[in-house]
C-alpha positions as CSV (number, residue, x, y, z in Angstrom):
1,X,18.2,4.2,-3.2
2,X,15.6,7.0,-2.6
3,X,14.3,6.5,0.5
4,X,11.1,8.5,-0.1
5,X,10.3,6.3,-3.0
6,X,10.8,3.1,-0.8
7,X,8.5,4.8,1.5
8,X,5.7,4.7,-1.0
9,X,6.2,1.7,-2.6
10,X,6.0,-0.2,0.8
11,X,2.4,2.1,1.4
12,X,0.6,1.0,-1.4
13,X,2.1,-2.3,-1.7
14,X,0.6,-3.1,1.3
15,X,-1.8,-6.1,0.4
16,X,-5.3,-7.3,2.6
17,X,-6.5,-11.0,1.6
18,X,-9.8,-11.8,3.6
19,X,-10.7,-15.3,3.2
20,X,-13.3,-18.0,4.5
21,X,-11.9,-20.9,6.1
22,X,-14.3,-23.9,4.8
23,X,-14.1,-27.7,5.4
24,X,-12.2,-28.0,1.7
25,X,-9.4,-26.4,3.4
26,X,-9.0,-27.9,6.3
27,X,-7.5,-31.2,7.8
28,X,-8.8,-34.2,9.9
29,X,-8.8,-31.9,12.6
30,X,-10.8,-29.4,11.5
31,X,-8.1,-26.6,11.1
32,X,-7.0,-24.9,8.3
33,X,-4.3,-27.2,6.5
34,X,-1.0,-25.6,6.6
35,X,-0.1,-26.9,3.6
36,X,-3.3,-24.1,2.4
37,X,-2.3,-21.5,4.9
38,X,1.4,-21.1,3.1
39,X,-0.1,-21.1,-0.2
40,X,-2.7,-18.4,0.6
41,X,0.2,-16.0,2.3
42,X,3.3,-17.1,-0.9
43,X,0.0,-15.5,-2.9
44,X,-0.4,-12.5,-0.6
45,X,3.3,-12.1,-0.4
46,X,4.0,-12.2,-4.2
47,X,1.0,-9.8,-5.3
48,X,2.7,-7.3,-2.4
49,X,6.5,-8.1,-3.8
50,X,4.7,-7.2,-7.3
51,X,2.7,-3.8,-6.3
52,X,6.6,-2.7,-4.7
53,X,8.8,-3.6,-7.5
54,X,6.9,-3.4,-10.5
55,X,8.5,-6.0,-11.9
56,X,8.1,-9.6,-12.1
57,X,9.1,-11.7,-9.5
58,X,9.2,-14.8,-8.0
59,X,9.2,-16.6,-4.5
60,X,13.5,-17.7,-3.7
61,X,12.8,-18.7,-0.2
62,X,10.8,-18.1,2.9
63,X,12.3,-18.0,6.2
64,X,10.5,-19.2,9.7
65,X,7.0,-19.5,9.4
66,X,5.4,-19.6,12.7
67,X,1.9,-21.3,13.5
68,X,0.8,-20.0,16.8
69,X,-2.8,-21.2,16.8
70,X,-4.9,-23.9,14.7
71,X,-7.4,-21.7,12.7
72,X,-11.1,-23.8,12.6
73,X,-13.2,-23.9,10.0
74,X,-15.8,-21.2,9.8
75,X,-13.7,-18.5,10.8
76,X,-12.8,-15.3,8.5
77,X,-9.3,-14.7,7.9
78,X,-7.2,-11.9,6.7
79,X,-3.7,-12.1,5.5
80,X,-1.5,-8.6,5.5
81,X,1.9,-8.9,3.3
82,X,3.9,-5.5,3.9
83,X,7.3,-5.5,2.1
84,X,9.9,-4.9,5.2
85,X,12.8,-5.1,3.7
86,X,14.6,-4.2,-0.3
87,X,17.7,-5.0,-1.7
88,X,19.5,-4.5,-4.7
89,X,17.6,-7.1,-6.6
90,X,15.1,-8.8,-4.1
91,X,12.6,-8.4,-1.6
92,X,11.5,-9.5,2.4
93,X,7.6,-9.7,2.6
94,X,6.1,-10.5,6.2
95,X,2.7,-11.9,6.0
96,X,0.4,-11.9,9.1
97,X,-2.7,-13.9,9.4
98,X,-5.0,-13.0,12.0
99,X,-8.4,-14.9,12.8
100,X,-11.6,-13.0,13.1
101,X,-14.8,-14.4,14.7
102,X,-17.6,-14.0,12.3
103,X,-20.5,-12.7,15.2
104,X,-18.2,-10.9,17.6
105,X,-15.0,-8.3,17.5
106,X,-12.5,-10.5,18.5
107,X,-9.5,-10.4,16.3
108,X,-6.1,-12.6,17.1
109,X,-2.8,-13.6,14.8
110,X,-2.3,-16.7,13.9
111,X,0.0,-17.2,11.9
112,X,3.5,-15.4,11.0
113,X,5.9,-15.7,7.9
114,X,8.7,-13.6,6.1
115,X,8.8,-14.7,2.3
116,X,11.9,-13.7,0.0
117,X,11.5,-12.6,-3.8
118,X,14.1,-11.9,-6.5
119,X,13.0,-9.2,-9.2
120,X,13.6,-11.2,-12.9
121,X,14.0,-9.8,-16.2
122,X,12.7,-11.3,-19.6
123,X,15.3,-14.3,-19.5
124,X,14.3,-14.8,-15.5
125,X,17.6,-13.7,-14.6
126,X,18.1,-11.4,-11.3
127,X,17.3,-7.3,-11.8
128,X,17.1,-4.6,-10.3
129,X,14.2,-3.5,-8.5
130,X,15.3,0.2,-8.9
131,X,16.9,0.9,-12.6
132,X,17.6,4.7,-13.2
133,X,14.6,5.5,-14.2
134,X,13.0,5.2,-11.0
């Protein structure tokens, strides 16, 4: 594989998701629902796994996702998806959300995910990220 076309790839496939956490998306707690935190970062992940490959994909797996603090409602939040890591015909994303107050600089990660993609061709079977071409 060329490395200096991995190298760009994983540049502009780097992907930034701000979102509002409001009380639709939360649970009895008042927290974002993780249930709502997976699906926003398998959406930040696969629009990332997209911009590298080129190709259509789709989600296989994801490995641990880590929680390491309830998000409330009310704050601002911003996913980053970076591919870290291609194979022959799939992909590791890592997805990072960090929590931003609205009125003040402070900025902290919340949450912390690796999501795995497959490359498909038109009969959804496994291909190649890189063909010759490329």
């Amino acid at each position: 594989m060329n490395t200096l076309l991995i190298q760009k790839r994983e540049d502009i496939s780097e992907t930034r998701v701000a979102k509002m956490v409001f009380p639709s998306t939360t649970n009895h707690y008042d927290t974002l629902f993780g249930g709502e935190a997976l699906k926003w970062m398998d959406e930040v992940a696969y629009i990332a796994a997209t911009r590298f490959a080129r190709k259509q994909v789709v989600t296989i797996s994801t490995e641990q996702v880590d929680f390491k603090r309830p998000i409330p409602s009310g704050i601002l939040v911003e996913l980053v998806a970076r591919v870290i890591h291609v194979g022959r015909t799939s992909l590791k994303v890592e997805v990072n959300i960090f929590l931003e107050e609205l009125y003040s600089d402070k900025r902290e990660k919340a949450i912390t995910g690796v999501f795995n993609f497959v490359a498909i061709d038109e009969n959804k079977r496994p291909t190649p990220i890189f063909d010759g071409n490329d």
